[in-house]
N, CA, C and O atoms as a printed pandas DataFrame, in Angstrom:
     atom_number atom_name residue_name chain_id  residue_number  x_coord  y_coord  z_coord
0              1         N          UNK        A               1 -115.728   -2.279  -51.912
1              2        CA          UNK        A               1 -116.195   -3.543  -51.413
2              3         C          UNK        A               1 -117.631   -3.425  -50.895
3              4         O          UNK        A               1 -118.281   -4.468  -50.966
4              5         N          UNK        A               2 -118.201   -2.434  -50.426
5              6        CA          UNK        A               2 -119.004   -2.043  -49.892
6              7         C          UNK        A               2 -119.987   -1.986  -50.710
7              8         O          UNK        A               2 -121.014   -2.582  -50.385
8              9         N          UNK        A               3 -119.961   -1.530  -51.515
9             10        CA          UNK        A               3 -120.377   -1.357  -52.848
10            11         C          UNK        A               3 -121.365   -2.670  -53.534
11            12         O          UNK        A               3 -122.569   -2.527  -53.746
12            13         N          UNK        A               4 -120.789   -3.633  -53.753
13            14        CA          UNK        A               4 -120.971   -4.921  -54.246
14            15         C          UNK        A               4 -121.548   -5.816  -53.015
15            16         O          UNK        A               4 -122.385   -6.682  -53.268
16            17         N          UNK        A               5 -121.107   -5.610  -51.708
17            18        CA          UNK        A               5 -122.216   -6.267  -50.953
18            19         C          UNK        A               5 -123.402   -6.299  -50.564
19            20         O          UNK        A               5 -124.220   -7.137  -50.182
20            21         N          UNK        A               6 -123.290   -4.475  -50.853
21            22        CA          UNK        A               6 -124.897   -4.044  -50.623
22            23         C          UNK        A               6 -125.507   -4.536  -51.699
23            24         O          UNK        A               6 -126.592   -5.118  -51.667
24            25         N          UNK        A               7 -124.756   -4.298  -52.814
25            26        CA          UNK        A               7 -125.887   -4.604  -54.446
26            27         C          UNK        A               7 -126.063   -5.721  -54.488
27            28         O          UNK        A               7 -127.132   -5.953  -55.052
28            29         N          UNK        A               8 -125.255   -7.108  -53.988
29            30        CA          UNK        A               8 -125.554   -8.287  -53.772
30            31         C          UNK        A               8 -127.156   -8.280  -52.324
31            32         O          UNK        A               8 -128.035   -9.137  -52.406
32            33         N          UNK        A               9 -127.169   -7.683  -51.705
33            34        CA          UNK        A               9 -127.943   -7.944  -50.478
34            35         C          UNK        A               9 -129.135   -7.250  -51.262
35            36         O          UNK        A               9 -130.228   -7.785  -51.075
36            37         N          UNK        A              10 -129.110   -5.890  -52.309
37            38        CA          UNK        A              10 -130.106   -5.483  -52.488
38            39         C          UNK        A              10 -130.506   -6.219  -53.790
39            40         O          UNK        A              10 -131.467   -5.644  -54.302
40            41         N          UNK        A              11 -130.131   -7.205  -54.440
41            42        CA          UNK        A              11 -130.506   -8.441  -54.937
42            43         C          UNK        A              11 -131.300   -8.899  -54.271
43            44         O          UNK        A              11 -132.450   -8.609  -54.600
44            45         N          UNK        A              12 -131.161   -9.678  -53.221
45            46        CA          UNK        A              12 -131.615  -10.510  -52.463
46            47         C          UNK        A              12 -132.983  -10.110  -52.398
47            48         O          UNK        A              12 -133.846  -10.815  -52.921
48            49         N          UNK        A              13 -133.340   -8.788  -51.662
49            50        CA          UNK        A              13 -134.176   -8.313  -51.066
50            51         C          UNK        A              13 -135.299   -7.581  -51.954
51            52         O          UNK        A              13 -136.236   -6.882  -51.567
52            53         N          UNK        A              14 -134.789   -8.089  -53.753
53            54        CA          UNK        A              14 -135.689   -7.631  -54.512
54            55         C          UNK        A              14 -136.816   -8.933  -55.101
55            56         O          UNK        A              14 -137.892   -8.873  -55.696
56            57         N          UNK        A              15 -136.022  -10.015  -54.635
57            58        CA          UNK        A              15 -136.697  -11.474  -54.678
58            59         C          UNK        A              15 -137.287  -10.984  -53.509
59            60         O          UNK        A              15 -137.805   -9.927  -53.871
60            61         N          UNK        A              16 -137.546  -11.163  -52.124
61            62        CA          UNK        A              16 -137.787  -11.555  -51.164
62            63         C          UNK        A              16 -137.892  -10.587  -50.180
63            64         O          UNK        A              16 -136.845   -9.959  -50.027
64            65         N          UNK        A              17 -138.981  -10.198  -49.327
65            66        CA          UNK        A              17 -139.121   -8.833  -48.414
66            67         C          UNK        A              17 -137.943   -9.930  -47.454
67            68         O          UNK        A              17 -137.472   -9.543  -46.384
68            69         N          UNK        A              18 -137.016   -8.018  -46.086
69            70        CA          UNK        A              18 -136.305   -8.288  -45.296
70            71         C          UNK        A              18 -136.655   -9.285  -44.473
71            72         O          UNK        A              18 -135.686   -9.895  -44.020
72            73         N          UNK        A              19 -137.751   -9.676  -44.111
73            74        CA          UNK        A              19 -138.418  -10.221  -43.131
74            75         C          UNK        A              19 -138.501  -11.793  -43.315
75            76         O          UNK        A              19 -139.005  -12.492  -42.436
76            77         N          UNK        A              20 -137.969  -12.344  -44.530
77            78        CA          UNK        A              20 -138.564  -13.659  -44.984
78            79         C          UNK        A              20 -137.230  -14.395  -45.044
79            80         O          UNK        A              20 -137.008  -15.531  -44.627
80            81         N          UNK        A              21 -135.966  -13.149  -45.918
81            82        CA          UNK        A              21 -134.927  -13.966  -45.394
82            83         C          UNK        A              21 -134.071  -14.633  -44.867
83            84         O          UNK        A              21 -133.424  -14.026  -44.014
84            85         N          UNK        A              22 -133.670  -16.174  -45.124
85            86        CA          UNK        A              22 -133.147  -16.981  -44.419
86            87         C          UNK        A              22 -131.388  -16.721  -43.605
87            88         O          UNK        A              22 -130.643  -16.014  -44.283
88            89         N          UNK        A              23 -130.954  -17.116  -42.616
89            90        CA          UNK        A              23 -129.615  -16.701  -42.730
90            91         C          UNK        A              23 -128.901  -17.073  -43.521
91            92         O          UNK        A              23 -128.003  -16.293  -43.840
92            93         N          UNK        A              24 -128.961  -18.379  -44.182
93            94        CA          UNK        A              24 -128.103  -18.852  -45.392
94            95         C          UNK        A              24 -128.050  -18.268  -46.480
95            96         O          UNK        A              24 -127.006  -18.174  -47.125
96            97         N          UNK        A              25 -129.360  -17.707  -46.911
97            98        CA          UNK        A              25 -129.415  -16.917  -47.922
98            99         C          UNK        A              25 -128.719  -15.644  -48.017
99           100         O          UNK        A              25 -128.239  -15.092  -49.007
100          101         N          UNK        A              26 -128.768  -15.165  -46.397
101          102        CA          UNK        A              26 -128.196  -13.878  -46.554
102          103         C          UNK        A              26 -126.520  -13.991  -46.429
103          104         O          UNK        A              26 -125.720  -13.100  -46.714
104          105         N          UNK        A              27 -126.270  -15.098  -46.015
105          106        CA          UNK        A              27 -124.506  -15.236  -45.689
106          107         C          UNK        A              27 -124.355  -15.873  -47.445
107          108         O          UNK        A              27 -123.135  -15.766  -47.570
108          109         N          UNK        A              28 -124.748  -16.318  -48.506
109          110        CA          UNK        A              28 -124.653  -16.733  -49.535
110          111         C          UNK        A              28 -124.805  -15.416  -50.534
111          112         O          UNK        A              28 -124.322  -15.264  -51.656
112          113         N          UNK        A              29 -125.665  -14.486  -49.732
113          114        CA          UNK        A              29 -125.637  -13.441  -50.870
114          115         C          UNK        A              29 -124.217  -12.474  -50.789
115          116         O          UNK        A              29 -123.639  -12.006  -51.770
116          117         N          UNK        A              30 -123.814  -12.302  -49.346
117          118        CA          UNK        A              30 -122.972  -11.674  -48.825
118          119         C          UNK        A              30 -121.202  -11.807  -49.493
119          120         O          UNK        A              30 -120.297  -11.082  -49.906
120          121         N          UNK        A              31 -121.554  -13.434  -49.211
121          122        CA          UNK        A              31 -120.274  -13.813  -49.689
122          123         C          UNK        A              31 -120.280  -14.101  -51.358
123          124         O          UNK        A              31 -119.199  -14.421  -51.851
124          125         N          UNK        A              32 -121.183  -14.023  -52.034
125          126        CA          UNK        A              32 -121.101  -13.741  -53.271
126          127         C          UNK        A              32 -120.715  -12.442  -53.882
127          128         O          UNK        A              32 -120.040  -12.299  -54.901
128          129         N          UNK        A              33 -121.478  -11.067  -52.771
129          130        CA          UNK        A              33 -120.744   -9.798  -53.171
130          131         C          UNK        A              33 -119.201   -9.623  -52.729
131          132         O          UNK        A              33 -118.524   -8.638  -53.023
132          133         N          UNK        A              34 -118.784  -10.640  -52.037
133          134        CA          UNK        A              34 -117.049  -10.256  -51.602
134          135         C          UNK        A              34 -116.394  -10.987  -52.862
135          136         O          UNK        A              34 -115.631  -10.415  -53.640
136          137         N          UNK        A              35 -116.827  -12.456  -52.976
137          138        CA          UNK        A              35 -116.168  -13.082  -53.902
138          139         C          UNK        A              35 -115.944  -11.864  -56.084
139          140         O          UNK        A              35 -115.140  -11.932  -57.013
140          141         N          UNK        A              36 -116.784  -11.298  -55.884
141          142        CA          UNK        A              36 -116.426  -10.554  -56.941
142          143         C          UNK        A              36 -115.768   -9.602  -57.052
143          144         O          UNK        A              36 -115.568   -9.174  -58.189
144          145         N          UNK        A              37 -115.110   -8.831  -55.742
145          146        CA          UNK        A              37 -114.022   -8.175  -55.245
146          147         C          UNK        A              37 -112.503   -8.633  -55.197
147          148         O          UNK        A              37 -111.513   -7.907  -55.298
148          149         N          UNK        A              38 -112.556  -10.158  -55.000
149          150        CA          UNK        A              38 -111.069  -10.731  -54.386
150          151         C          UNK        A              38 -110.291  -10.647  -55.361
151          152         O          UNK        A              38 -109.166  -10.880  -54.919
152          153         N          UNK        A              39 -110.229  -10.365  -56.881
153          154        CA          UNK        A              39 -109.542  -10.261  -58.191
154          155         C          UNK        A              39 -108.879   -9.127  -57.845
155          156         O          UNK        A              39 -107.679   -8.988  -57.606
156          157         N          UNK        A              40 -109.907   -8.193  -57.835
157          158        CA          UNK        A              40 -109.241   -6.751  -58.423
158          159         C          UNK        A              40 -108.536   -6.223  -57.432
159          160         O          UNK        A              40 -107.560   -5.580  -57.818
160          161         N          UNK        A              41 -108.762   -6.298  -55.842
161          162        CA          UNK        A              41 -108.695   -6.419  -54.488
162          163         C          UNK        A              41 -107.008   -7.085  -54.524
163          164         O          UNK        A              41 -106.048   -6.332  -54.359
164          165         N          UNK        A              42 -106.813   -8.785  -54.794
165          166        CA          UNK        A              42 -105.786   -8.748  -54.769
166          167         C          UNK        A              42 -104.568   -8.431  -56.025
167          168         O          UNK        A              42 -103.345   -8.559  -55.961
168          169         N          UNK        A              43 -105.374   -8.011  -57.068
169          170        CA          UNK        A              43 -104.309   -6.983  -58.145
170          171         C          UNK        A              43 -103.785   -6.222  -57.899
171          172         O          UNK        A              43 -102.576   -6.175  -58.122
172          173         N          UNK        A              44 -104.272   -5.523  -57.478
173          174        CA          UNK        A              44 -104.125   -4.200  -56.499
174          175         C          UNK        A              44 -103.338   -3.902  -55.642
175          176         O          UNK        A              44 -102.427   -3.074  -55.652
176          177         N          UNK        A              45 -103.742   -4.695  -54.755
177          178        CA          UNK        A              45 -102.852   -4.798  -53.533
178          179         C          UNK        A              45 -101.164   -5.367  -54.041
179          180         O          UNK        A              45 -100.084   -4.851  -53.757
180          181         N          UNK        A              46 -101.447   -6.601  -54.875
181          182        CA          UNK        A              46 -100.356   -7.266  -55.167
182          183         C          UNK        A              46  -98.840   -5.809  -56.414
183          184         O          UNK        A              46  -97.677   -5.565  -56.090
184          185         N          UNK        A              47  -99.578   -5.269  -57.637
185          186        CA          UNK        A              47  -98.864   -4.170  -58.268
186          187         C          UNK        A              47  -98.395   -3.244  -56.773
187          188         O          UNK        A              47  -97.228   -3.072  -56.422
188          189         N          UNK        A              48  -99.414   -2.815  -56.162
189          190        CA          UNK        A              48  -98.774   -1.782  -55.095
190          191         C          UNK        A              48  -97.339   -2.198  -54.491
191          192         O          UNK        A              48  -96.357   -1.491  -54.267
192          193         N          UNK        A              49  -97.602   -3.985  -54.245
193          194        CA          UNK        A              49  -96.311   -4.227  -53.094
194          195         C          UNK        A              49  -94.999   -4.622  -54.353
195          196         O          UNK        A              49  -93.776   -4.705  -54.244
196          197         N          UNK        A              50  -95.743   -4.765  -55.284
197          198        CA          UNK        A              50  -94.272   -5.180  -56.458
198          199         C          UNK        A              50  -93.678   -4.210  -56.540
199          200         O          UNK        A              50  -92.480   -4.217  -56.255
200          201         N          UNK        A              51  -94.318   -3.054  -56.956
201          202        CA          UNK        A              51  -94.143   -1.566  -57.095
202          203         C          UNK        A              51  -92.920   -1.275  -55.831
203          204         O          UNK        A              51  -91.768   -0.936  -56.102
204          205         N          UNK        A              52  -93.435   -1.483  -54.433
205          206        CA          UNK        A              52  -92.917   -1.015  -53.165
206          207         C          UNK        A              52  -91.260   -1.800  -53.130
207          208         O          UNK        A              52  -90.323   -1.103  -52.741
208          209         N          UNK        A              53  -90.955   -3.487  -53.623
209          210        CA          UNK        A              53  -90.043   -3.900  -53.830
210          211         C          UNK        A              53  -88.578   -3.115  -54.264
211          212         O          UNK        A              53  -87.586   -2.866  -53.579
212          213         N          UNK        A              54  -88.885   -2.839  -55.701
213          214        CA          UNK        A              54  -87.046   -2.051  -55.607
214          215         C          UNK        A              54  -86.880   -1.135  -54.458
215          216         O          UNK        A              54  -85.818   -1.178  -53.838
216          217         N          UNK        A              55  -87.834   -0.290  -54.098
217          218        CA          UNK        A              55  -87.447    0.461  -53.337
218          219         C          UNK        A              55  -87.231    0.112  -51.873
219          220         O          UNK        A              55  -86.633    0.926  -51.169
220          221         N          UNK        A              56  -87.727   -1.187  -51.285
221          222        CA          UNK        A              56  -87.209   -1.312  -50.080
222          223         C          UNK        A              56  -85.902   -2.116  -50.286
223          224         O          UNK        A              56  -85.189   -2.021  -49.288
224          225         N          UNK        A              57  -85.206   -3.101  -51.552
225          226        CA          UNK        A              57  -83.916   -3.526  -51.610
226          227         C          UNK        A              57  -83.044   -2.311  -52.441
227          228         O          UNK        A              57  -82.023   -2.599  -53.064
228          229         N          UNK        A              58  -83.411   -1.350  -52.392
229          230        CA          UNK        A              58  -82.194   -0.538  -53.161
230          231         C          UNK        A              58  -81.330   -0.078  -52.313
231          232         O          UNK        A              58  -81.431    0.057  -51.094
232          233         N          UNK        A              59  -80.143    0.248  -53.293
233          234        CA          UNK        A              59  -79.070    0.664  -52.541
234          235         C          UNK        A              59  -78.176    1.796  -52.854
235          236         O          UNK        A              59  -77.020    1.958  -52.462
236          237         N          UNK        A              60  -79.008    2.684  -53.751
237          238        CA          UNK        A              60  -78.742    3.995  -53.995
238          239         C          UNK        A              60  -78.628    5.421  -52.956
239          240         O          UNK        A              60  -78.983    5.306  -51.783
240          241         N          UNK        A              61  -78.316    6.230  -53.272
241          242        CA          UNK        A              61  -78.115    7.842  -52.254
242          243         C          UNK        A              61  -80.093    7.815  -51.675
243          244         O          UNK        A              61  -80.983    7.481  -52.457
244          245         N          UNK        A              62  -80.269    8.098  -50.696
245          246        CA          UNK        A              62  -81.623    8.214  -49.710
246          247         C          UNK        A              62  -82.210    7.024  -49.688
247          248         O          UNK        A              62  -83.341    6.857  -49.230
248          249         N          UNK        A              63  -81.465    6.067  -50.198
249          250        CA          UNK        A              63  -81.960    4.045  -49.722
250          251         C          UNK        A              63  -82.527    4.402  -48.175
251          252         O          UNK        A              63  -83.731    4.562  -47.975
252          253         N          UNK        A              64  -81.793    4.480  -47.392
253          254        CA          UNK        A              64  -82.184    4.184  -46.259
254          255         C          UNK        A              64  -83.696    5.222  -45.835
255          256         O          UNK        A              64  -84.571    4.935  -45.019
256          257         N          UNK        A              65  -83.652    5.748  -46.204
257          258        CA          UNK        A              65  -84.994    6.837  -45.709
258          259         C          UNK        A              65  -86.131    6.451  -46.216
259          260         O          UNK        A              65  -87.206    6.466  -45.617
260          261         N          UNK        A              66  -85.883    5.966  -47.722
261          262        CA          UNK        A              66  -86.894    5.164  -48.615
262          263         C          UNK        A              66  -87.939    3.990  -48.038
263          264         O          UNK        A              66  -89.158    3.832  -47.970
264          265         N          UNK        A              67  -86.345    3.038  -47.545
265          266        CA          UNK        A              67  -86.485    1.553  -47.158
266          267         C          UNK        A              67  -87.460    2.022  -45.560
267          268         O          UNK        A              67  -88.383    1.268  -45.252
268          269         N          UNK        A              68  -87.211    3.083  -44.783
269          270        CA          UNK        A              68  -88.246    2.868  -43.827
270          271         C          UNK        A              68  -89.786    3.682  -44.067
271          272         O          UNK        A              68  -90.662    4.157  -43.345
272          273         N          UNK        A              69  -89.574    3.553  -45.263
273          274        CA          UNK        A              69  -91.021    4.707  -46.223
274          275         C          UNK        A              69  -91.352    3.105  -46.861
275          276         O          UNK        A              69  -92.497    3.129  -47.313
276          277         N          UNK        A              70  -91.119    2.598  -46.928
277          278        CA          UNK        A              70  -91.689    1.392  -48.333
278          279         C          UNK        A              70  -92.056    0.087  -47.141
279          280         O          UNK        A              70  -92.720   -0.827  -47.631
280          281         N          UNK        A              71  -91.740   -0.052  -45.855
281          282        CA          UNK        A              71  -91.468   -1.467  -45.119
282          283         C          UNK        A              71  -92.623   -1.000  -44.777
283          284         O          UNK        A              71  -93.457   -1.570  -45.480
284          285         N          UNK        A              72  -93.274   -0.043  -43.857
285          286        CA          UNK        A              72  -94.443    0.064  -43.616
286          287         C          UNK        A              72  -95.538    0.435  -44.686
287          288         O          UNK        A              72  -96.704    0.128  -44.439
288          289         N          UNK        A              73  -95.324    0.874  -45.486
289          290        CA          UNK        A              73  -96.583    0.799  -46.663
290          291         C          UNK        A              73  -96.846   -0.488  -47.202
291          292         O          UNK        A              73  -97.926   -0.875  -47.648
292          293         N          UNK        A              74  -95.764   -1.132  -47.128
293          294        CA          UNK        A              74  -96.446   -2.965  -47.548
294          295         C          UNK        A              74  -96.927   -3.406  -46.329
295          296         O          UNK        A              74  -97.874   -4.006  -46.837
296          297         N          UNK        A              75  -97.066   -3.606  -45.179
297          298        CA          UNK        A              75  -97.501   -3.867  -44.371
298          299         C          UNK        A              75  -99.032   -3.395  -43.638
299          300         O          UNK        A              75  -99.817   -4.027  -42.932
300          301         N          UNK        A              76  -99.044   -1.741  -44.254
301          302        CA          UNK        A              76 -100.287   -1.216  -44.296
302          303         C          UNK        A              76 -101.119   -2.149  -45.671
303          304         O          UNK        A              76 -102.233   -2.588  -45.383
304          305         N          UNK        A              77 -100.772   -2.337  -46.615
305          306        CA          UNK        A              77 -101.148   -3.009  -47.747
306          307         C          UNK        A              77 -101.547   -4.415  -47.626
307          308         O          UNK        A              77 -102.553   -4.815  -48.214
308          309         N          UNK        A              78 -100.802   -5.218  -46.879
309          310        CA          UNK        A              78 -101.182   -6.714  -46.646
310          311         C          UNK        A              78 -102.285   -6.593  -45.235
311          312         O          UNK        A              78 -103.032   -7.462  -44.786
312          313         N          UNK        A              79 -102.100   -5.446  -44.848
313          314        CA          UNK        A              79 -103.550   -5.261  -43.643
314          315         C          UNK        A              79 -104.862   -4.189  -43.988
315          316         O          UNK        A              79 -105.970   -3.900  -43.536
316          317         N          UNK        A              80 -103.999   -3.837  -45.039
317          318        CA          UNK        A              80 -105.564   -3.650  -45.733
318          319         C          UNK        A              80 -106.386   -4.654  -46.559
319          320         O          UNK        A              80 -107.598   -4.618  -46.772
320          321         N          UNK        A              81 -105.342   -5.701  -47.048
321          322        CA          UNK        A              81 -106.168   -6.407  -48.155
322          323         C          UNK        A              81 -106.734   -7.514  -47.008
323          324         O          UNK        A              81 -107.817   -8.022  -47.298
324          325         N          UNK        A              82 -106.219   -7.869  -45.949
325          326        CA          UNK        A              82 -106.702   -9.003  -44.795
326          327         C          UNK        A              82 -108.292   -8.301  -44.354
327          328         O          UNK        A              82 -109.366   -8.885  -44.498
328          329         N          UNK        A              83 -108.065   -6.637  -43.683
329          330        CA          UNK        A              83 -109.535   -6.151  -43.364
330          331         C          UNK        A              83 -110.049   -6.372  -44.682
331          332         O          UNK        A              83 -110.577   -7.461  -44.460
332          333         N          UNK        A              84 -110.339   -6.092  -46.166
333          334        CA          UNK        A              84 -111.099   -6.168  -47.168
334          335         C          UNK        A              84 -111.572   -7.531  -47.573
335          336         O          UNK        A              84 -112.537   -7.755  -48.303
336          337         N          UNK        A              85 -111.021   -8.147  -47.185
337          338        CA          UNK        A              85 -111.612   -9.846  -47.954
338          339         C          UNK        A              85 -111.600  -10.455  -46.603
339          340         O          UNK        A              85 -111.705  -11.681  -46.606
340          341         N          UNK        A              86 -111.500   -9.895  -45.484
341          342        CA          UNK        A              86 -112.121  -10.920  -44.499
342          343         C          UNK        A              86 -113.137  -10.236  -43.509
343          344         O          UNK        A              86 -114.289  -10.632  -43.331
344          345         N          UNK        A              87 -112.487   -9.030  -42.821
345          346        CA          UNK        A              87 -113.208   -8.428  -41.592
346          347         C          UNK        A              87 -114.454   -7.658  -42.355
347          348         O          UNK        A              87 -115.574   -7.792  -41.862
348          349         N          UNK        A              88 -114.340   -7.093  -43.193
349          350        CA          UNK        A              88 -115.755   -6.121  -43.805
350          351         C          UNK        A              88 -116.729   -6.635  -44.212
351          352         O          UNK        A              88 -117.823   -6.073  -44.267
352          353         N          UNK        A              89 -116.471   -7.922  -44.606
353          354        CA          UNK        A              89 -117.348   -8.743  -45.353
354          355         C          UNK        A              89 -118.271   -9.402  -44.106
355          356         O          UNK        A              89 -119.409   -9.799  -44.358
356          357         N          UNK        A              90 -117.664   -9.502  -42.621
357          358        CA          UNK        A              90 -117.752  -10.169  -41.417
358          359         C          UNK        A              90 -118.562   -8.836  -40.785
359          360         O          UNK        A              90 -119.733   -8.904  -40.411
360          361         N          UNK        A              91 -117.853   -7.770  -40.734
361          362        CA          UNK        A              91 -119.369   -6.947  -40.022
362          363         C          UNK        A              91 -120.248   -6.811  -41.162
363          364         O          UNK        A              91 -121.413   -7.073  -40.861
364          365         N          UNK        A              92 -120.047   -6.434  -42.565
365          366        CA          UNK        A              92 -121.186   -6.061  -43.122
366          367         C          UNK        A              92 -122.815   -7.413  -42.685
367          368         O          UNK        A              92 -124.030   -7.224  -42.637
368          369         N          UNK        A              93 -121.820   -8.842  -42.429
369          370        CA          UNK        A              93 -123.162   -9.803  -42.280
370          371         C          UNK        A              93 -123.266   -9.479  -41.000
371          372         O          UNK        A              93 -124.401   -9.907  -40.793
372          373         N          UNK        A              94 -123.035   -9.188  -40.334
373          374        CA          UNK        A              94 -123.582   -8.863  -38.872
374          375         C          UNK        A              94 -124.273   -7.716  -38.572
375          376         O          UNK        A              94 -125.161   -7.571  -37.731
376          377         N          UNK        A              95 -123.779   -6.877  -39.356
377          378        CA          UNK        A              95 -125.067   -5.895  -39.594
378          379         C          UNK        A              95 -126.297   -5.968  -39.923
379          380         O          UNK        A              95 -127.305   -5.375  -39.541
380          381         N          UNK        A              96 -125.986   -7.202  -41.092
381          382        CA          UNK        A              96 -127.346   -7.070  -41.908
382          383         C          UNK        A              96 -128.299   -8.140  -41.557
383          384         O          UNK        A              96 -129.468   -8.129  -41.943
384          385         N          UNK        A              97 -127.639   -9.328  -40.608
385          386        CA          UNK        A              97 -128.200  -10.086  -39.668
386          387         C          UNK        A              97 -129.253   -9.237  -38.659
387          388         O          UNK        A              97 -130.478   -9.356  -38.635
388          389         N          UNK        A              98 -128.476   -8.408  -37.891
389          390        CA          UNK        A              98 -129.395   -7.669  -37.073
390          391         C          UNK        A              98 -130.262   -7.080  -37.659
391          392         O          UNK        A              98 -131.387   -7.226  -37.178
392          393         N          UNK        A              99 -130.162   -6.351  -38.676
393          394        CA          UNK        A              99 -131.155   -5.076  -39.610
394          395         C          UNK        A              99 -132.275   -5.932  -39.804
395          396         O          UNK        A              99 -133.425   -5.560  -39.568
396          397         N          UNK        A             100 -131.807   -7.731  -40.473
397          398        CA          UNK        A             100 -132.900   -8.268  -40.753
398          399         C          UNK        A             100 -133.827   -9.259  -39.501
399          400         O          UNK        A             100 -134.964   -9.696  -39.681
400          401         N          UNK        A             101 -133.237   -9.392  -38.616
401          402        CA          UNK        A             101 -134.359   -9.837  -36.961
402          403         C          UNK        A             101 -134.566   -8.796  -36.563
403          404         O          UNK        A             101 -135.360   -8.946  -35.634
404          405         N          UNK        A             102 -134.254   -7.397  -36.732
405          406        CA          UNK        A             102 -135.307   -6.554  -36.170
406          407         C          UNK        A             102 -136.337   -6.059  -36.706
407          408         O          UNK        A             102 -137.184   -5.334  -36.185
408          409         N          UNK        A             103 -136.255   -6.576  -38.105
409          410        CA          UNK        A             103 -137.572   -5.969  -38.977
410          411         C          UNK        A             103 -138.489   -6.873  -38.701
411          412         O          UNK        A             103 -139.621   -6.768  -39.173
């Protein structure tokens, strides 16, 4: 994710020195590098928790040891994909807010 916001911001900043850009511009470039993440981001996330399914309703020999191995890995999974498409995208502009009023 990180990845694509910077290359979106270092877009920006190949039009335009740090110093000139607007905040709109920079919250428009920002959220253009997240928006090309949210596909693969929620593919991802989504195969992992389908994947995690039989195994938290099964009812075979070590079900139960499984089912408390699989309840928290979807839950790590739906709070990873919440920090990736919302909170990172939220400090990366606050970072780059500051980086750009102090230049």
């Amino acid at each position: 994710m990180l990845v694509y916001l910077n290359q979106s911001f270092s877009e920006l900043t190949n039009k335009k020195p740090e110093d000139e850009i607007t905040e709109e511009e920079l919250e428009q470039s920002i959220f253009d590098g997240a928006v090309l993440r949210v596909r693969p981001v929620l593919m991802t996330t989504g195969a992992t928790i389908v994947g995690l399914l039989p195994i938290m309703v099964g009812e075979g020999t070590g079900s139960e040891v499984m089912q408390r191995l699989a309840a928290p890995m979807v839950g790590g999974m739906v709070s990873a994909l919440l920090l990736t498409l919302l909170v990172l995208p939220a400090i990366y502009l606050l970072l780059k807010r500051r980086q750009c009023n102090r230049i």
